[in-house]
C-alpha positions as MATLAB code, in Angstrom:
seq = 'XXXXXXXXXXXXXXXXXXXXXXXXXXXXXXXXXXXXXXXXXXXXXXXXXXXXXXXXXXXXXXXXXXXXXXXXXXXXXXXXXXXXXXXXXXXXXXXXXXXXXXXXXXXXXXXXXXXXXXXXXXXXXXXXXXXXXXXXXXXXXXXXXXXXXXXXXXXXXXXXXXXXXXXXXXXXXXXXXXXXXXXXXXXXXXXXXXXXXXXXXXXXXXXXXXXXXXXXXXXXXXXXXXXXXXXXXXXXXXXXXXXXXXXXXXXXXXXXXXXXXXXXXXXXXXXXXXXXXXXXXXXXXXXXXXXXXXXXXXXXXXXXXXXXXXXXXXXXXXXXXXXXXXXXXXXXXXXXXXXXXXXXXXXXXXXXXXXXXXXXXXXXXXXXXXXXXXXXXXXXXXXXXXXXXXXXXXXXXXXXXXXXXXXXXXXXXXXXXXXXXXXX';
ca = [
      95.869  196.679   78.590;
      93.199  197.226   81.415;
      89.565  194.802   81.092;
      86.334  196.956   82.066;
      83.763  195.053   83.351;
      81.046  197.215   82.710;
      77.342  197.880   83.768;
      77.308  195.421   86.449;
      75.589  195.258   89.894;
      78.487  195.062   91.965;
      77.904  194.089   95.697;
      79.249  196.279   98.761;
      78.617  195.757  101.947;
      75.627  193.613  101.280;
      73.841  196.013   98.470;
      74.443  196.208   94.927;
      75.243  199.131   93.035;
      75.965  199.478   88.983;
      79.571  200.423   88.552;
      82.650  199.325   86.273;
      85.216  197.180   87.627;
      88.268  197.812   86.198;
      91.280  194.721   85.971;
      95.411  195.163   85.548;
      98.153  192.543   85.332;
      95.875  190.569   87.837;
      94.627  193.344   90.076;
      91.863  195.274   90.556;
      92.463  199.035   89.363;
      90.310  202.684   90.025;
      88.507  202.455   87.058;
      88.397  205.072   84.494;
      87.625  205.878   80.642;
      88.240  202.706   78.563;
      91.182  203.622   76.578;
      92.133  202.490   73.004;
      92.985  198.507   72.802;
      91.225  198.444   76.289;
      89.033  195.689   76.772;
      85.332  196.110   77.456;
      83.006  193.304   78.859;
      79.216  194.454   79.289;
      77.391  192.681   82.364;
      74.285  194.412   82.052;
      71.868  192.787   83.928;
      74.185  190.587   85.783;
      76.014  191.105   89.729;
      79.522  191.037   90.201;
      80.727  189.496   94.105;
      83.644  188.559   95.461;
      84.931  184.944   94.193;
      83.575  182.084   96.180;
      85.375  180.398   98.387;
      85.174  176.780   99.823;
      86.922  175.825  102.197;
      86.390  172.059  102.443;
      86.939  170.268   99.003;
      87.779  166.888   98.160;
      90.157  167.053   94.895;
      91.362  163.132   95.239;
      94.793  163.727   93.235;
      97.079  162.580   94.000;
      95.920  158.956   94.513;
      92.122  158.547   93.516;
      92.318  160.090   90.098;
      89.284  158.225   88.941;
      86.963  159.719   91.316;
      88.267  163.045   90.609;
      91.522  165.003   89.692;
      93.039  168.709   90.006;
      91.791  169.571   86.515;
      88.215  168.724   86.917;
      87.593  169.605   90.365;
      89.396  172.907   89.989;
      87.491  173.231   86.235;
      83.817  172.349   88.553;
      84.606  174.767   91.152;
      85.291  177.485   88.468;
      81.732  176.585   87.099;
      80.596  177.189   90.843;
      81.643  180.542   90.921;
      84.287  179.641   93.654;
      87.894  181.065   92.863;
      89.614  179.024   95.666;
      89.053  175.830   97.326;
      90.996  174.703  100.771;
      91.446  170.952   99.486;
      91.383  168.496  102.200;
      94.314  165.766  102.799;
      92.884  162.014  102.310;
      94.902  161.536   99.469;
      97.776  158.651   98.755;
     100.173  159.815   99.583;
      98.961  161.770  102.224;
     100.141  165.386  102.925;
     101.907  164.386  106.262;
     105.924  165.800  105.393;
     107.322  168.251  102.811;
     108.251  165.274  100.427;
     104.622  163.677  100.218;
     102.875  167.497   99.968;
     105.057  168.287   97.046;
     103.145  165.683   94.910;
     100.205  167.653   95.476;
     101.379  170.947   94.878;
     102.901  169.987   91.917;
      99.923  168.623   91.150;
      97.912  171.857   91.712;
     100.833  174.323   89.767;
     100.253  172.105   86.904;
      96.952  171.820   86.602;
      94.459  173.918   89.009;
      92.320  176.303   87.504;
      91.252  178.061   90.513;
      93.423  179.120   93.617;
      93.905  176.131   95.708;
      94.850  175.874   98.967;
      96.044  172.353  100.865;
      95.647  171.381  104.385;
      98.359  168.784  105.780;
      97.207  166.293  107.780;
      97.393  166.267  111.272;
      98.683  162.639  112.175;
     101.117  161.152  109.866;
      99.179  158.811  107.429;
      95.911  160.665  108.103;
      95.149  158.234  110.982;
      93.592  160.394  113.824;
      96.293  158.421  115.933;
      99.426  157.794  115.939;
     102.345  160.429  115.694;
     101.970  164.116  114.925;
     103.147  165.516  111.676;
     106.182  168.115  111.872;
     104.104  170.846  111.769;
     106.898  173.187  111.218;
     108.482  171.807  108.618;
     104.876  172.133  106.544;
     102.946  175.322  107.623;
     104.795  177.723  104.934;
     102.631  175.894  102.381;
      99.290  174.817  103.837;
      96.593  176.331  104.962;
      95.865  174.692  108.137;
      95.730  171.119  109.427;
      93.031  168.426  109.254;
      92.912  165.016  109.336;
      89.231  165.242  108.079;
      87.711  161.770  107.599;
      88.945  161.036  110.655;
      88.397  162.516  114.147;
      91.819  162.841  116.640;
      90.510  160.207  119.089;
      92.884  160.831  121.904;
      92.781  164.084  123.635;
      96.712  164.259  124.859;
      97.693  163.774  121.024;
      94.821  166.696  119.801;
      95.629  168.663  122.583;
      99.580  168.324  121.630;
      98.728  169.375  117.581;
      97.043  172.567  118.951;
      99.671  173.507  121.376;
     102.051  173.015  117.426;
      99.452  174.332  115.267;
      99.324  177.790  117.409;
     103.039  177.320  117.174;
     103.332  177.608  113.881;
     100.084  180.219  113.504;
      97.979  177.870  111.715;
      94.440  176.396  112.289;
      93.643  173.387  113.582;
      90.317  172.265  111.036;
      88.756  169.191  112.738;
      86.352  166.572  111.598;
      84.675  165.609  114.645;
      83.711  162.233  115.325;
      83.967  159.776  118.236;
      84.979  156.098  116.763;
      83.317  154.155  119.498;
      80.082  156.240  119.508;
      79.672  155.249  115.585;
      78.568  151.216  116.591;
      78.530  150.993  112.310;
      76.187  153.167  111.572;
      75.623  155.273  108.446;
      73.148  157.120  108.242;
      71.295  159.704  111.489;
      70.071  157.865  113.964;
      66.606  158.831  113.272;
      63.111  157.690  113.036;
      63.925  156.862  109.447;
      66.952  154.635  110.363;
      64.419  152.816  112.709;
      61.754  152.556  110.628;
      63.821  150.363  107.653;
      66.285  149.072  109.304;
      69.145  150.682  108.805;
      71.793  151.690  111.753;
      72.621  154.908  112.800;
      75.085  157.609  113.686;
      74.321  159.419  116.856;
      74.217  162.822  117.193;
      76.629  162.542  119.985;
      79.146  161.074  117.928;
      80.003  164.637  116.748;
      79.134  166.834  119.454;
      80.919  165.370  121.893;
      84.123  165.635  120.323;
      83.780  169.365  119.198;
      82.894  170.084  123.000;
      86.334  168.290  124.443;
      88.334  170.282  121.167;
      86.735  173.906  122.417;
      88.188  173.053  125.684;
      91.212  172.252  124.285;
      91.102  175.380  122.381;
      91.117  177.515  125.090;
      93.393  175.738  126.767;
      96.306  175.920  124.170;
      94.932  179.210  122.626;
      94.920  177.458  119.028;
      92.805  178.880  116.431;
      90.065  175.670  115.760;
      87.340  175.420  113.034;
      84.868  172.622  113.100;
      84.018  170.680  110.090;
      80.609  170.548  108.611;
      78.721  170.961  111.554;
      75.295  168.743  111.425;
      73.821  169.076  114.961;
      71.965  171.373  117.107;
      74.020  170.466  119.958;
      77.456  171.091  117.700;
      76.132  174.975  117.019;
      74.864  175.324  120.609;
      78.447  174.349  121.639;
      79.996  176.726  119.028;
      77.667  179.380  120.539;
      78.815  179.119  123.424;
      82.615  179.326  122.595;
      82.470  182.443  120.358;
      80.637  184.082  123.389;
      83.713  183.584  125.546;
      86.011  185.033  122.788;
      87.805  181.591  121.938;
      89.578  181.771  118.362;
      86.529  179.308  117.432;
      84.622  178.846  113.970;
      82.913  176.445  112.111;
      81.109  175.640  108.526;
      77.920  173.667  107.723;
      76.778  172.966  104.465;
      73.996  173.078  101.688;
      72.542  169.832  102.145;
      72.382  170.402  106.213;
      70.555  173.683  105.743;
      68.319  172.527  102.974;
      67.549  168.611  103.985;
      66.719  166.116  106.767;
      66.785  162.245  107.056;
      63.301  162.959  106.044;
      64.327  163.156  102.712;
      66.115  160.214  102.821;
      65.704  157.844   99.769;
      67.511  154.356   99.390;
      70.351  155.714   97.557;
      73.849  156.509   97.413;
      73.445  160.139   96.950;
      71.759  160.857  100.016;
      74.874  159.380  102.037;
      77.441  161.352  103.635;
      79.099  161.807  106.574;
      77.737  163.574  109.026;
      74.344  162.280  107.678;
      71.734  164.127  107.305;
      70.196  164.829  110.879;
      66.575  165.853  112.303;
      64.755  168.609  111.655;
      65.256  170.806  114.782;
      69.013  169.719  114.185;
      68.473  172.093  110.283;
      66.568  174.606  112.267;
      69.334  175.304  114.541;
      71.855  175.524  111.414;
      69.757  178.358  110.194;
      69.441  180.324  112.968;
      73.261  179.657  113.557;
      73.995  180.803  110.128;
      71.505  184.048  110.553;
      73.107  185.117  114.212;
      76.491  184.784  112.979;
      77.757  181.571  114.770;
      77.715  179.614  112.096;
      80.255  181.832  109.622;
      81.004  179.529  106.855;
      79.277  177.174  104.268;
      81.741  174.783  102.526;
      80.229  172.140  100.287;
      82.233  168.869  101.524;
      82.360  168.330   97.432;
      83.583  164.356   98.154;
      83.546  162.687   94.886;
      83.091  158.817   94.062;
      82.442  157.040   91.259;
      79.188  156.069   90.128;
      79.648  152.015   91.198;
      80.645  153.448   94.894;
      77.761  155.339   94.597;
      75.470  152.597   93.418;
      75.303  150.336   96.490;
      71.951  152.353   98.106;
      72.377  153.258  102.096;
      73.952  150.715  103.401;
      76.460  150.080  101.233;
      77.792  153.160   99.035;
      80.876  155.385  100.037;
      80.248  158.480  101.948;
      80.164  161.759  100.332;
      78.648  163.827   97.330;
      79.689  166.815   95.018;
      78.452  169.932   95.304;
      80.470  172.435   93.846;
      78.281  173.537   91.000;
      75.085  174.046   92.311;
      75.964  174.858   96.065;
      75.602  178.806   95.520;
      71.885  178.428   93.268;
      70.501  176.524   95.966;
      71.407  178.348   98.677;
      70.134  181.820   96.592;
      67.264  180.161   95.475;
      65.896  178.300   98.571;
      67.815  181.010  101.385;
      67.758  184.364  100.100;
      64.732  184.412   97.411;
      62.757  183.379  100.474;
      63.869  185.996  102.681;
      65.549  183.155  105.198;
      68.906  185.366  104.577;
      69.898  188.314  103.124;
      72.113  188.226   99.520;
      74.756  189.986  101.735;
      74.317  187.328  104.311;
      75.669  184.670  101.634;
      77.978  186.510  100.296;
      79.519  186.581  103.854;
      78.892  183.027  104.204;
      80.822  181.661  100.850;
      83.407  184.272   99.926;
      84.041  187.107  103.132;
      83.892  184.906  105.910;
      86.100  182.172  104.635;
      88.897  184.845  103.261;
      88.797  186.491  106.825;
      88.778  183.048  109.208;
      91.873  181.439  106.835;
      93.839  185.087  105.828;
      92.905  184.213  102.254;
      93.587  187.444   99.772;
      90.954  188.798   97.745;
      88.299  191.689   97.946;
      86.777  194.372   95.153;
      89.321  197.331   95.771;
      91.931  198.723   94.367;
      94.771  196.688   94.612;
      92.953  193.638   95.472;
      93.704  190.194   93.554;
      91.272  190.340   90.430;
      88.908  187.487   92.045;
      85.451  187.963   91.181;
      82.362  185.993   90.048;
      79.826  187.227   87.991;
      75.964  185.463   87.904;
      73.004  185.677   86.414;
      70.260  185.611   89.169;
      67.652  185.666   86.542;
      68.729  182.075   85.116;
      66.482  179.397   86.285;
      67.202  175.822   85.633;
      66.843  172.186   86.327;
      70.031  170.469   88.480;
      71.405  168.384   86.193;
      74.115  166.153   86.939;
      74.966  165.144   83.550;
      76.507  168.760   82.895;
      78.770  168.512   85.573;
      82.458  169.318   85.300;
      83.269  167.261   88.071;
      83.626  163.522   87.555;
      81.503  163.085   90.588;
      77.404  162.805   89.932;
      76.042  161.857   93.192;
      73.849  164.716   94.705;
      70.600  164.838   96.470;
      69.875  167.655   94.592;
      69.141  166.201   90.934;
      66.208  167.939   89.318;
      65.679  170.637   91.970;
      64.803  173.900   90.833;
      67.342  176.731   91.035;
      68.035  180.076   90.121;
      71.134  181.667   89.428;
      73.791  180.864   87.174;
      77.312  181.629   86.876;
      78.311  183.730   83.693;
      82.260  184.401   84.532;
      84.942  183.343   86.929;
      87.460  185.728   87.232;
      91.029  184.642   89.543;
      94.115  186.735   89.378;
      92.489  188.800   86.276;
      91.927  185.980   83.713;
      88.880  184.336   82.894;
      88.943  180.515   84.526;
      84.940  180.388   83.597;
      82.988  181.881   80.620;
      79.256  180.612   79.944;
      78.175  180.300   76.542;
      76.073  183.492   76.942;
      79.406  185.584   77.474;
      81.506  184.251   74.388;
      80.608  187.436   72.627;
      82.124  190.118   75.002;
];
């Protein structure tokens, strides 16, 4: 039996155009007639894109369970519109040897809902110090390497991981921060940090770091991609690199593109790390993400529960989610007014990521069934409360967006189904 997804506005190559899209035993299929016990799914009115994908999530199983698990961050990235995730490795235990990743993929087998892809770690224990994982004896079942959380702090022992991660022909995915240029701040080291009191997190603290890893890049040939990049000096640096031909990419994310530390407000859901920066710092992000240096937006989707994110600045955990309403905000607030194209975000959250991390998926025949159909008409309050995710914290509550997710479609079944599609 073949599914017809019918009348929809499918994007290619940046443009939409009404077609069927026809699914078998998982794949995508040159669609035809519908034939007797076929099934037929109308999308009138609705555009059909490649399934998101993020590459920087924070699932938290196995070891922090109550801030989120497999099921429910896998079950909020479906609601997304995202059909994989790259899940990042500051779990317990860590993903740092074949024994301790196995209790995360079993994990994921038994309960993901979406594709999901694990980085190992890059230092045993996830220490950004310390002794190297065997990167060998984990690359046939991770997507690259990170020790995100934690910058490498020494540059023989990061320049050593390259020279193994090239080895092994994975990436090396780096959260860049220098530990003695942080002096216990947590929040941008801004005029709103000086103005109540709070301390703050240079901008140097990251850029300096991803400027020694490029040069390490090109020294060991290693394939690198910088973690959500805040700064203007980060993206200048990036620039730079891709200019020379270095095997160098990076993601930013919603909140960098769409805030500043001037929309700071004393509490926990405006805290992450990197902070939110200045506002020439969000003004070179867009231009980054509009003249291609910038190639990826992941969400950082960090859950914590709602007492760690109670404590205001100074004193809640670091992170938010934003899994469900990364791709309306970036629609509403990017594309609707003309910042970037629709094809420009479609490169951004599904093309980009599948090409940088040899991810499957497309809309030809043959391709892995992963699709995602919205509703760009839909506009709605951000809501927390209807999460999926355990998480709640965004800086985002009670924005207005447009453009809902109506189906999430991986390997041919339906992960995602609004309540306006239980008809079909």
């Amino acid at each position: 039996m073949k599914t017809y997804y019918i009348n929809a506005e499918v994007c290619r190559g940046g443009s939409f155009r009404r077609e069927t899209v026809a699914v078998e035993a998982g794949r995508i299929v040159e669609a035809a007639e519908p034939g007797a016990g076929d099934r037929v799914v109308d999308c009138r009115g609705l555009h059909l894109v490649p399934g998101l994908v993020d590459v920087h999530v924070h699932l938290r199983e196995p070891g922090f369970e109550y801030k989120e698990t497999i099921a429910t961050g896998t079950a909020a990235a479906a609601r997304g519109g995202y059909t994989a995730v790259c899940a990042m490795p500051n779990l317990n235990p860590a993903p740092d040897s074949p024994e301790t990743l196995r209790v995360e993929l079993d994990a994921i087998r038994r309960d993901a809902r979406v594709r999901v892809y694990p980085y190992g770690c890059i230092t045993v224990g996830q220490r950004g110090c310390g002794r190297l994982v065997d990167f060998a004896a984990l690359a046939a079942d991770v997507v690259g390497f990170s020790d995100d959380g934690r910058g490498v702090q020494e540059e023989e022992l990061m320049r050593e991981a390259m020279r193994r991660a090239a080895a092994v022909g994975k990436p090396i995915v780096a959260h860049c921060e220098v530990d003695e240029l942080l002096r216990g701040g947590y929040i941008h080291d801004g005029d709103y940090c000086r103005a109540h009191g709070h301390r703050g997190i240079s901008s140097e603290s990251e850029w300096r770091q991803v400027e020694r890893d490029i040069r390490l890049a090109e020294e060991t040939g290693c394939q690198y991609h910088v973690c959500h990049v805040s700064t203007k000096e980060s993206v200048e640096l990036v620039r730079r690199a891709k200019a020379r031909g270095l095997r160098v990419s990076c993601e930013t994310a919603p909140h960098y593109l769409l805030l500043t530390d001037g929309d700071l407000q004393e509490e926990g859901r405006f805290k992450m790390n990197p902070p939110l920066r200045g506002r020439a710092d969000r003004e070179a992000l867009l231009e980054g993400i509009q003249d291609g240096t910038i190639e990826v937006v992941a969400t950082d989707h960090a859950p914590h529960s709602a007492e760690e994110k109670a404590r205001g600045l100074a004193g809640s955990a670091m992170g938010i989610v934003g899994l469900e309403c990364a791709f309306p905000l970036l629609y509403t607030y990017l594309v609707k007014t003309g910042k970037i194209s629709f094809g420009k975000l479609v490169e951004l959250m599904a093309l980009n990521p599948r090409r940088i991390f040899g991810l499957e998926g497309g809309l030809e025949a043959g391709d892995a069934a992963d699709f995602t159909v919205f509703d760009l008409g839909a506009e709605y309050e951000i809501d927390p409360a209807e999460f999926l995710s355990k998480g709640r914290a965004t800086p985002f509550a009670g924005w207005q967006a447009a453009g809902r997710t109506r189906l999430t479609v991986v390997g041919g079944a339906e992960v995602y189904r609004d309540e306006t599609m239980k008809n079909q």
